[in-house]
Each structure stands twice: as C-alpha cells, then as structure tokens.
C-alpha positions as CSV (number, residue, x, y, z in Angstrom):
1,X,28.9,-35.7,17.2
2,X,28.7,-36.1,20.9
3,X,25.6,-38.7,21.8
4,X,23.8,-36.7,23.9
5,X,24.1,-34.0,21.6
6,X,22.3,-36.2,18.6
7,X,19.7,-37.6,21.6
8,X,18.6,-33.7,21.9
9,X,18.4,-32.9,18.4
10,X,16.1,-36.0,18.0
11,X,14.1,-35.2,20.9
12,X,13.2,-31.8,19.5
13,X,12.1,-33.1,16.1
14,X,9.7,-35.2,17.8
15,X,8.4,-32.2,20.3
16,X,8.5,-29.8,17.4
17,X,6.6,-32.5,14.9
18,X,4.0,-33.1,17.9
19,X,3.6,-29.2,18.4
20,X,2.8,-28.9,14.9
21,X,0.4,-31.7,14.9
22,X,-1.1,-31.2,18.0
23,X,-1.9,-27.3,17.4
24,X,-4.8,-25.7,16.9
25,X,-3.2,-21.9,16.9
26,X,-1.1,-20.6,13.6
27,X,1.2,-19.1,15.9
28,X,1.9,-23.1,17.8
29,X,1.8,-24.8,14.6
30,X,4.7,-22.3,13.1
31,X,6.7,-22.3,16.3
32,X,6.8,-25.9,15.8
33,X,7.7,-26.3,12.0
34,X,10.9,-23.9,14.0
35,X,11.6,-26.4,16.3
36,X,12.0,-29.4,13.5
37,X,14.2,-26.9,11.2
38,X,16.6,-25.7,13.9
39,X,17.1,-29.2,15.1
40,X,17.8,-31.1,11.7
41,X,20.1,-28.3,10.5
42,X,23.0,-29.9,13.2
43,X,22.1,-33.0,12.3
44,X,22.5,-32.2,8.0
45,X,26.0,-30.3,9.0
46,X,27.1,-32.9,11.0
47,X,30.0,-34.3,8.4
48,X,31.7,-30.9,8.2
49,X,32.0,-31.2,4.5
50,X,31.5,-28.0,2.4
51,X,28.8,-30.1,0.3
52,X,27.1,-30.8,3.6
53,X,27.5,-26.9,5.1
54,X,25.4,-26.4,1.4
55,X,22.8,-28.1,2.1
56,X,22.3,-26.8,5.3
57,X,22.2,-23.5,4.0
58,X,19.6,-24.0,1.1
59,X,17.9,-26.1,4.1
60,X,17.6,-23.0,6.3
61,X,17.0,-20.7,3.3
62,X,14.4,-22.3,1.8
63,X,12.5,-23.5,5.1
64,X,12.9,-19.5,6.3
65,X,11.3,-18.3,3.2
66,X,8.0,-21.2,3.7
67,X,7.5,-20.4,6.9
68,X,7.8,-16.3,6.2
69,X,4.9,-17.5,3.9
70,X,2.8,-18.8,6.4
71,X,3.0,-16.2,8.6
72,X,2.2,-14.1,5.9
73,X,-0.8,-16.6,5.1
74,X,-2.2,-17.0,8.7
75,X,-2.0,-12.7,9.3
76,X,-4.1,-12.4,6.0
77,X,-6.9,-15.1,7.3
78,X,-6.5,-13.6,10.1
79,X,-7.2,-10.0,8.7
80,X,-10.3,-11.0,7.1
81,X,-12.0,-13.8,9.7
82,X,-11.0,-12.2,12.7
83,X,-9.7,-15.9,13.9
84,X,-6.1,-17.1,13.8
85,X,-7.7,-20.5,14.7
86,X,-6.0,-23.2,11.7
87,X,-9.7,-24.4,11.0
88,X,-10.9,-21.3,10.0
89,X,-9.2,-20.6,6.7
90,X,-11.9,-19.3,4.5
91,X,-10.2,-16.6,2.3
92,X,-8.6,-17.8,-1.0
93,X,-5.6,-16.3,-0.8
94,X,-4.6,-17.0,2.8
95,X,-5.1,-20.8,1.2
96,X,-3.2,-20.5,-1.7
97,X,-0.2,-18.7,0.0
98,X,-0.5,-21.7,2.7
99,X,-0.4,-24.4,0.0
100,X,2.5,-23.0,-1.9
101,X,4.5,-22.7,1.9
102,X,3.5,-26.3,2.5
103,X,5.0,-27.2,-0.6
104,X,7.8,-25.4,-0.1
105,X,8.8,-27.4,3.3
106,X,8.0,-30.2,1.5
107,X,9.6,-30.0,-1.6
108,X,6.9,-30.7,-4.0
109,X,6.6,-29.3,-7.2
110,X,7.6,-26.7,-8.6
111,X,9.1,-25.8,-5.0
112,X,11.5,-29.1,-5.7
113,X,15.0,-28.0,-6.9
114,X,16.5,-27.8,-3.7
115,X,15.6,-31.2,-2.5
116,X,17.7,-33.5,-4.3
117,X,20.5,-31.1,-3.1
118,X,20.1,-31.3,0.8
C-alpha cells in the first residue's frame, strides 16, 4: 500500500474518532463513527487475500447495520424530546436501541461472532 495512501487512512481515523468524541449532535457523532469505518476497511483489505476481502465485508456489514441502529435510536429520542442533542436521551427505547448499536461496533456480547473473524 502506497505510504501516503496508509498516512490518509490514519489521519481519518483520528479526525473521525475526534468527531465522534467531540460531538454534541447525533447527526456529528454518526458521521464520524462513518469516517473511522470507511477508513479502516482499506486498511483490513490491504493483503488482498480472500480471508482478508471477508472480513472486510462482515466489517462493513456489521458496522452498516449499528449505525442504521442509531440512526434509528437518535430519530426516536428525537420523536419524543424534541432534541437531537446526545445528552438528552430520556426515552427507554431510544436507549436500549443505542446500547445494543454500541455493542454492535464494539463487538460485545451477544453482538461478538464477527469479531474474532475480522
């Protein structure tokens, strides 16, 4: 992989990890947990093995599906508060749809059996 190419894909998981830390706004914090899985994917495939294509697609897969979840999570709080602000997340199921998205991108059980793969 060409250098500079790596250097930019580095670069936008540290923007897209400081976006999502930083943000105060559903809509920033999602954009960011985008950033950080369109840059890592080139960095999984790098080794064009089919094993490594593989996990890059349950990688996608998976992180598409968490963060269609929190969408759906912060539209729902944002249905019932009338804030899309992250502090504000009051109704239960906005909560528990955000906890099982969370550990989805993180791989925690029972949302594990595609992280010992990628």
């Amino acid at each position: 992989m060409n250098p500079y190419a790596k250097l930019t894909f580095f670069m936008s998981l540290m923007l897209g990890t400081t976006i999502t830390a930083s943000s105060n706004h559903w809509a920033s914090a999602w954009a960011g947990l985008e950033i950080n899985t369109l840059a890592i994917i080139p960095l999984i495939s790098k080794s064009h093995h089919p094993r490594a294509i593989e996990a890059a697609i349950k990688y996608f897969l998976v992180q598409a599906a968490a963060s269609t979840l929190l969408l759906f999570s912060s539209m729902i709080n944002a249905w019932h508060t009338g804030q899309w602000d992250i502090t504000q997340l009051n109704h239960p199921t906005s909560s528990l749809l955000l906890t099982a998205a969370i550990a989805m991108k993180l791989g925690l059980v029972p949302f594990h059996f595609w992280f010992p793969e990628v």
